[in-house]
C-alpha positions in Angstrom: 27.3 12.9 -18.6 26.6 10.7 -15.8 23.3 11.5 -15.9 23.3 10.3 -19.9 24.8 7.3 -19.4 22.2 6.4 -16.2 19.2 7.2 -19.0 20.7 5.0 -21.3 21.3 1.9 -19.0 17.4 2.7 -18.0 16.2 3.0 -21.3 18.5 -0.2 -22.9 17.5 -2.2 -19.8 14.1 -1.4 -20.1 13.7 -2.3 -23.7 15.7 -6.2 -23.5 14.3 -7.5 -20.1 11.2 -5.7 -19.1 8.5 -7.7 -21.4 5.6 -6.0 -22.8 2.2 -6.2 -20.3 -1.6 -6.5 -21.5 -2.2 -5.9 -18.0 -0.3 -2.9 -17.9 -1.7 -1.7 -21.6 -5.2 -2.3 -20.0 -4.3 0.0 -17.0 -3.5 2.5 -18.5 -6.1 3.4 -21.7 -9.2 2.7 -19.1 -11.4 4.8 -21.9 -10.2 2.7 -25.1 -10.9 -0.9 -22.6 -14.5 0.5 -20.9 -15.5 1.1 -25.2 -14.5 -2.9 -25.6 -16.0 -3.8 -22.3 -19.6 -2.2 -23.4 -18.9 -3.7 -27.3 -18.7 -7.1 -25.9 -21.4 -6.6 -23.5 -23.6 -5.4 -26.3 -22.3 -8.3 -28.8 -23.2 -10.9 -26.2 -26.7 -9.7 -25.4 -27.6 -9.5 -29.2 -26.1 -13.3 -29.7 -28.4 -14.3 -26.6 -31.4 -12.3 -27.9 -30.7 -13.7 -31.9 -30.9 -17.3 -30.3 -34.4 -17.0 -30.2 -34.6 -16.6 -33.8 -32.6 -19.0 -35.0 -32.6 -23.0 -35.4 -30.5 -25.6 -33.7 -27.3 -26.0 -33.0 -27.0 -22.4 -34.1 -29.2 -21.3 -31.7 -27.0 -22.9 -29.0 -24.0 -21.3 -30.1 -25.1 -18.3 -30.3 -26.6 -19.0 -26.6 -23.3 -19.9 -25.5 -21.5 -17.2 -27.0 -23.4 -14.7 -25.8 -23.3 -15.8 -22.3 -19.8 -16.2 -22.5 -19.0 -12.4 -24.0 -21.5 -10.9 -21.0 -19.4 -12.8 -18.3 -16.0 -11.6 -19.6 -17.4 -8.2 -19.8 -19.1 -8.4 -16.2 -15.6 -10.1 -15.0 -13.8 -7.6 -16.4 -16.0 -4.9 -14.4 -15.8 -6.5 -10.9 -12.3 -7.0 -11.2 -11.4 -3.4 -12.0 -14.1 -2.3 -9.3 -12.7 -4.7 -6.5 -9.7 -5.7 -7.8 -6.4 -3.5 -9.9 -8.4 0.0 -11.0 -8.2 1.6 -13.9 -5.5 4.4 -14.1 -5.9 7.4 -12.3 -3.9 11.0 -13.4 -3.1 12.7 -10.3 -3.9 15.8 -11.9 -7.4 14.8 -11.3 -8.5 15.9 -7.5 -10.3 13.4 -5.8 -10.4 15.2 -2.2 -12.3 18.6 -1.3 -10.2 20.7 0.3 -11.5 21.5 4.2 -10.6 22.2 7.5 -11.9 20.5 10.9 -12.5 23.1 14.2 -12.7 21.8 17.4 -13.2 23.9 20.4 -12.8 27.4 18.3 -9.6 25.8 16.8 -8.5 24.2 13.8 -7.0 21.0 14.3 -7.0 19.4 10.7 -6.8 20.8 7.5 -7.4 18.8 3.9 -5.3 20.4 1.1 -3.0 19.5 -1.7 0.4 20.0 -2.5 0.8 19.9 -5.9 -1.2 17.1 -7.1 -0.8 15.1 -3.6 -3.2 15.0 -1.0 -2.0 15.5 2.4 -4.2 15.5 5.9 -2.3 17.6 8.3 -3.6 16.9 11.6 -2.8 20.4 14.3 -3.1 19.0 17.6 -1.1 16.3 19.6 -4.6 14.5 21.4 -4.8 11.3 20.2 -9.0 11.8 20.4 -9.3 14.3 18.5 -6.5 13.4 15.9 -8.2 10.6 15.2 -11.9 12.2 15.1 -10.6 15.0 12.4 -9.4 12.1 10.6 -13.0 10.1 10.7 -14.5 12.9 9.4 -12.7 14.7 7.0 -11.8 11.1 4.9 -15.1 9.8 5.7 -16.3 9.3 2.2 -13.2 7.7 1.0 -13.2 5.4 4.4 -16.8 4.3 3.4 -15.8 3.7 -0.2 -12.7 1.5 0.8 -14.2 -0.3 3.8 -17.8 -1.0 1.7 -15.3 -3.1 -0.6 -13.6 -5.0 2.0 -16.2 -5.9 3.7 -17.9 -6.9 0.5 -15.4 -9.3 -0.6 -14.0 -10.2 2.8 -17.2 -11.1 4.5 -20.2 -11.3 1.8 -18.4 -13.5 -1.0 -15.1 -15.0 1.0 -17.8 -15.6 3.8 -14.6 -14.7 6.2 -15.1 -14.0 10.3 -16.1 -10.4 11.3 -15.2 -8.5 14.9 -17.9 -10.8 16.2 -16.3 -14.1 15.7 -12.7 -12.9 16.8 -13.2 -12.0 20.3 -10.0 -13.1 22.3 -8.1 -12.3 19.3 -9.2 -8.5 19.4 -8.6 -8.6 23.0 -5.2 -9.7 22.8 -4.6 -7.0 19.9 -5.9 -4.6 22.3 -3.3 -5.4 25.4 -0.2 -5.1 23.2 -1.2 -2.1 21.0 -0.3 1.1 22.8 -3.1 3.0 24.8 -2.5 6.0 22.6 -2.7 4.6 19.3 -5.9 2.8 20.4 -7.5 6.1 21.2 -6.6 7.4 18.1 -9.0 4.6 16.4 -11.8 5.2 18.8 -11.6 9.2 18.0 -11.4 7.7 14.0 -14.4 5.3 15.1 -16.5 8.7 16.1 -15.4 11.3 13.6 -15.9 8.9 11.1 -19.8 7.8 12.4 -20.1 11.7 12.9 -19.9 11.8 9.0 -22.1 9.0 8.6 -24.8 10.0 10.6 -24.3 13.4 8.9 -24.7 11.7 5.4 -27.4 9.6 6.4 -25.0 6.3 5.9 -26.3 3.4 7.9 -22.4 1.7 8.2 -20.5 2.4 11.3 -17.1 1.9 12.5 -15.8 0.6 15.9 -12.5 0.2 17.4 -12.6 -3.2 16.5 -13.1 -3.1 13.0 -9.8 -0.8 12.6 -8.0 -3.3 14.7 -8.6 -5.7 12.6 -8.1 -3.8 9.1 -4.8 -2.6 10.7 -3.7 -6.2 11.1 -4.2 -6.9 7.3 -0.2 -7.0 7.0 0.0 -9.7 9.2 -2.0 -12.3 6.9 1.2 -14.0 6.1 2.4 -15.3 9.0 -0.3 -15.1 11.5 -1.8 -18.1 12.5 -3.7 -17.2 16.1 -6.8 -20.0 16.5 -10.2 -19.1 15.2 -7.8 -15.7 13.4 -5.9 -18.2 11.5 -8.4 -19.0 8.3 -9.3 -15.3 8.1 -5.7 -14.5 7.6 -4.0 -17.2 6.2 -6.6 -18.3 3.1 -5.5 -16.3 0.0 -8.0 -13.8 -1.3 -8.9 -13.8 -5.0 -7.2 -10.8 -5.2 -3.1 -10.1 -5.5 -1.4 -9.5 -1.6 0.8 -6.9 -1.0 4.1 -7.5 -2.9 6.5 -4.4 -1.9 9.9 -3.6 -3.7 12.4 -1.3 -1.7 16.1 -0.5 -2.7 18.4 1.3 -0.3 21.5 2.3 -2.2 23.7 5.1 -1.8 22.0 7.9 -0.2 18.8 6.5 -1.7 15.6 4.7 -0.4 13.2 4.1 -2.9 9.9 1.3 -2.7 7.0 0.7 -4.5 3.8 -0.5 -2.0 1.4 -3.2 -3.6 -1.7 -3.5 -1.5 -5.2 -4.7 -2.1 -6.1 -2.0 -4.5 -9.8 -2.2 -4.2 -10.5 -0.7 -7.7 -9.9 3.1 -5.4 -7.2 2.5 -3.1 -4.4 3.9 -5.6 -6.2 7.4 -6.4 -7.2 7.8 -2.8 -4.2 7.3 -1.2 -2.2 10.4 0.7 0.1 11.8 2.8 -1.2 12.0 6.9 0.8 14.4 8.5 1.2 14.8 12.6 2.6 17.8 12.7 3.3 18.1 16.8 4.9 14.9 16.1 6.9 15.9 13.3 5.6 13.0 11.3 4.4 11.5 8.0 2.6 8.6 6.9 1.9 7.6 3.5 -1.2 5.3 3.2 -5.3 5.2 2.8 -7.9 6.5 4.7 -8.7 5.0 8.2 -5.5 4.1 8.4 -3.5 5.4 11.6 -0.3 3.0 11.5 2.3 3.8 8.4 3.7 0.8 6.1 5.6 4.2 4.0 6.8 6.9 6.5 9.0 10.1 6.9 10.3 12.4 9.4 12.5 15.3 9.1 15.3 13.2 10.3 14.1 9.4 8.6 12.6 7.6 5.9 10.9 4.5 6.5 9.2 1.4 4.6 8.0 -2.2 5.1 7.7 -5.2 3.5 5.2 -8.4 4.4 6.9 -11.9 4.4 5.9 -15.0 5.5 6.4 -17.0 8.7 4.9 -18.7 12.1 3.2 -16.9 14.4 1.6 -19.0 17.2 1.2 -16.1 19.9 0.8 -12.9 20.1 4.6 -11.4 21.2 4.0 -8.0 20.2 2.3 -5.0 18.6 0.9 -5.4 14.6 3.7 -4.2 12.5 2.3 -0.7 11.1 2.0 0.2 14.9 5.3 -0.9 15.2 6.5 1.1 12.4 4.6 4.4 14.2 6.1 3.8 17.5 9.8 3.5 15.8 8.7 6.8 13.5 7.9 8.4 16.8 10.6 7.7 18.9 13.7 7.7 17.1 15.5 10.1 15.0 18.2 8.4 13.7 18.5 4.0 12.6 21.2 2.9 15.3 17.8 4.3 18.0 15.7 1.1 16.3 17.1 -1.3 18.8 16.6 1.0 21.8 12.5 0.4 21.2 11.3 -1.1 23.8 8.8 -4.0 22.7 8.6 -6.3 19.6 6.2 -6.2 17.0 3.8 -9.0 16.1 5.7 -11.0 14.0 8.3 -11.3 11.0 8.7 -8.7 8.3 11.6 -6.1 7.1 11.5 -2.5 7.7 14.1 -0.8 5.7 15.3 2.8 7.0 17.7 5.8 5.9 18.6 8.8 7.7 19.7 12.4 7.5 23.0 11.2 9.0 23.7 8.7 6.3 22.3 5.5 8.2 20.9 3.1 6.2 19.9 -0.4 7.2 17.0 -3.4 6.5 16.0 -4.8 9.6 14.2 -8.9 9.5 12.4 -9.3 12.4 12.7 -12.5 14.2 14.3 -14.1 10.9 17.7 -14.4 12.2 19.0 -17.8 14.4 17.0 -17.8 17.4 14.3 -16.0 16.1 16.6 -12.7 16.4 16.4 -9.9 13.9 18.5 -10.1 10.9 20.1 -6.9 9.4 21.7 -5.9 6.3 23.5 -3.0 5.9 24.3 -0.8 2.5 27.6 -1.1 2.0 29.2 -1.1 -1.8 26.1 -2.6 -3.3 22.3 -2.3 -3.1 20.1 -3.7 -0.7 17.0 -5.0 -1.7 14.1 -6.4 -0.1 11.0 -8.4 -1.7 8.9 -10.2 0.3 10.6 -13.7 0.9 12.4 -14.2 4.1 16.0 -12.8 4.9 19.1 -14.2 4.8 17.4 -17.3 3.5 15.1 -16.3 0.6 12.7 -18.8 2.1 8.9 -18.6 0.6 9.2 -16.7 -3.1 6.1 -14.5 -1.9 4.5 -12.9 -5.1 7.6 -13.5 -7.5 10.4 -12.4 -5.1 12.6 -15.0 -7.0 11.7 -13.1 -10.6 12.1 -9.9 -9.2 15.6 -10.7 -7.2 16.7 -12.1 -10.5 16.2 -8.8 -12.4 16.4 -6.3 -9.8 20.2 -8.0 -9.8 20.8 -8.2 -13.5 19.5 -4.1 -13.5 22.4 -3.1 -11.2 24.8 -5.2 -12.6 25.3 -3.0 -15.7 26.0 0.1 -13.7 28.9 1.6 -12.6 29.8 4.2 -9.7 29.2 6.9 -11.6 25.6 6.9 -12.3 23.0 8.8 -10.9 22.0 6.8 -7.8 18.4 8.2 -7.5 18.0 8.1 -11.3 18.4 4.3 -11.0 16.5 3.4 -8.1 13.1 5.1 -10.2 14.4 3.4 -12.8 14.4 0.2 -11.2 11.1 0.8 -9.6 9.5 1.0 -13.2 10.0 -2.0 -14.3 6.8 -3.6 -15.1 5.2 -5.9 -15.0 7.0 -7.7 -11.8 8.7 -4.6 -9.6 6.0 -2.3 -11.2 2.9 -3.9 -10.9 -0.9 -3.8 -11.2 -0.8 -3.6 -7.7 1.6 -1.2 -6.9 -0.5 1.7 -5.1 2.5 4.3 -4.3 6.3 4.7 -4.9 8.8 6.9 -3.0 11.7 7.5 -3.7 13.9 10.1 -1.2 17.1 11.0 -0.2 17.4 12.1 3.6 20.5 13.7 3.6 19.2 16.0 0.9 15.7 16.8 2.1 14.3 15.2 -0.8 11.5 12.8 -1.9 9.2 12.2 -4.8 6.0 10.4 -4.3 3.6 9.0 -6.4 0.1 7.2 -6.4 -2.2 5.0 -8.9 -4.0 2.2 -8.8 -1.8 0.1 -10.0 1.8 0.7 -11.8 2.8 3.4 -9.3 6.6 3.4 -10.4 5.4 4.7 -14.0 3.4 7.7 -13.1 4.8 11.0 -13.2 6.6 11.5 -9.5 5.6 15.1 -7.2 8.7 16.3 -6.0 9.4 18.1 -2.4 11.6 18.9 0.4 10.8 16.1 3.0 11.4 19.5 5.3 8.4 21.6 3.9 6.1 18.9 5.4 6.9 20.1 8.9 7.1 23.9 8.4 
């Protein structure tokens, strides 16, 4: 019954507020658009070529038609290459299973479970972590990082590690030793693979630095750092949803998609850590984690940052991931990350709180706590909804207007998916995964695509079996 009636407020919901998307039909019949896309490339190229038969002014219209119907198609290619992919059905495989041996051992292994990937790194040095990581993703790494660098530094014309110095220096004297030689074995396993595949790219320390700090764009504003950070791309920013309700953390990440970033995303496993972090390859920091005792998420928001007090926030989010086991631990951490976001957690023990760095009086954190009613965090500032980020307004406004129609009884979990598919504001075309677990339960569903994560069909496990 309560199940029923949680369906039906979904469903009813769903159908009144939830408009109908072009962007989201596009998504998600990539075979019926790429048939259009070739149509209109063809229709413009016999236009242009009929010009030259015909008289003026038809000739010019046909001219200008023509150039006009290759452009949209050629926009519409680059956008879906660099920008929101096409849809991708996890059934589909995009990772070859493998292991990595290191000194006559095994110490990371590539498989699936179910249709989600998952790197399970088997030994607890930081070096070699990171080197089985290099290699084993390089491919995907080189796909991801081609198409940053492409449209961060060859059309945005934006600073590389060679104009940001000091910055990378100061990055490098707050982020902890270990993490950093994680990235440097990264750095190798992953130029091992190149040179192996006869790629001429390679990856320092630096680079990763500075791709770890991506999160940071909206509040950073360090010197010669500050225009590489601070100038929007021509491509949506992150625009995270995550609900804490009863028993319940659920999110959807939006991040740059790249075109890839959706259908190559995957679960990185530490297992002497006894840790998980959802995110791309080359990534070592988690803005998604789990642990058999937490579940963990962030989201960007804006703000000043004129110095640089502490760690990038994904490294912040590992060390927290690491080092505590339970939500009342958070404040024990000693250090501070960079600068403001939210980092909502829920624990096995029934914890549950949204933590606002540095957006509080003072510049203290501000935290919310579930208590009778959701929580919800978007990506303005908290308590004072400063800087609607990426439509937090529209998505507060119906995220609110979803849970006021429930009652007690309803499935809990049911909702928070529910609420986590509704397109196209909270389910986006940038929304690259969506978790939703219960702690206390040992439970989570994860899903990944390269853009409306919330409505793809969800994998369901025991956070537990991760570990085993």
């Amino acid at each position: 019954m309560n199940v029923t009636a949680t369906d039906f407020h979904i469903q009813e919901f769903s159908r009144q507020h939830a408009p109908r998307s072009f962007g989201k039909w596009v998504h998600n019949h990539p075979a019926a658009v790429k048939v259009i896309r070739v149509a209109v490339a063809l229709f413009g190229m016999f236009a242009v070529a009929a010009a030259f038969w015909l008289h003026a002014p038809l000739a010019i219209a046909c001219t200008i038609t023509g150039i006009a119907a290759l452009g949209a198609a050629l926009t519409h290619y680059l956008f879906l290459r660099y920008g929101s992919g096409s849809h991708h059905d996890i059934r589909h495989h995009v990772y070859t299973p493998q292991e990595y041996p290191k000194s006559g051992q095994t110490i990371g292994k590539l498989f699936y479970r179910g249709h989600i990937p998952v790197l399970e790194i088997q030994t607890d040095k930081r070096f070699d972590a990171g080197e089985a990581h290099g290699f084993m993703l390089g491919p995907q790494i080189h796909q991801l990082v081609s198409r940053f660098h492409f449209l961060a530094h060859t059309v945005m014309r934006k600073p590389g590690t060679p104009e940001l110095p000091s910055i990378l220096e100061e990055m490098k004297r707050v982020i902890p030793e270990d993490f950093q030689q994680e990235m440097e074995g990264l750095a190798y396993g992953y130029n091992k693979w190149a040179e192996q595949a006869k790629i001429k790219h390679r990856l320092s320390l630096d680079d990763l630095i500075l791709i770890h700090c991506l999160p940071e764009k909206h509040h950073f504003q360090m010197q010669a750092a500050e225009e590489f950070y601070r100038t929007p791309a021509p491509l949506p920013a992150a625009a995270c949803t995550t609900i804490l309700d009863e028993g319940v953390l659920a999110r959807n990440m939006d991040w740059y998609p790249f075109g890839i970033a959706g259908e190559l995303s995957l679960v990185v496993v530490y297992k002497p850590e006894k840790l998980a972090l959802i995110g791309v390859p080359g990534m070592i920091g988690p803005v998604s984690f789990f642990t058999p005792h937490m579940v963990g998420a962030m989201n960007v928001c804006p703000g000043s940052t004129t110095s640089v007090r502490g760690m990038p926030a994904i490294f912040y989010n590992r060390l927290i991931a690491e080092r505590t086991t339970h939500v009342e631990q958070v404040s024990q951490i000693t250090g501070k990350p960079l600068g403001p976001y939210h980092l909502s957690l829920a624990d096995t023990a029934g914890g549950a709180r949204t933590i606002s760095f540095y957006q509080g009086p003072g510049n203290t954190d501000h935290t919310r706590f579930f208590e009778d009613r959701p929580v919800i965090t978007l990506n303005w500032t908290e308590p004072d909804h400063q800087g609607n980020v990426f439509n937090s307004q529209q998505r507060d406004r119906i995220l609110k207007a979803y849970y006021r129609g429930t009652t007690k009884g309803m499935d809990r979990t049911r909702l928070a998916t529910g609420a986590l598919s509704l397109a196209p504001y909270v389910n986006s075309l940038i929304s690259l995964h969506t978790i939703v677990a219960e702690p206390q339960k040992d439970r989570i569903w994860l899903a990944f695509d390269n853009g409306y994560s919330g409505s793809q069909e969800k994998q369901q496990f025991s956070i537990s079996s991760f570990f085993a």
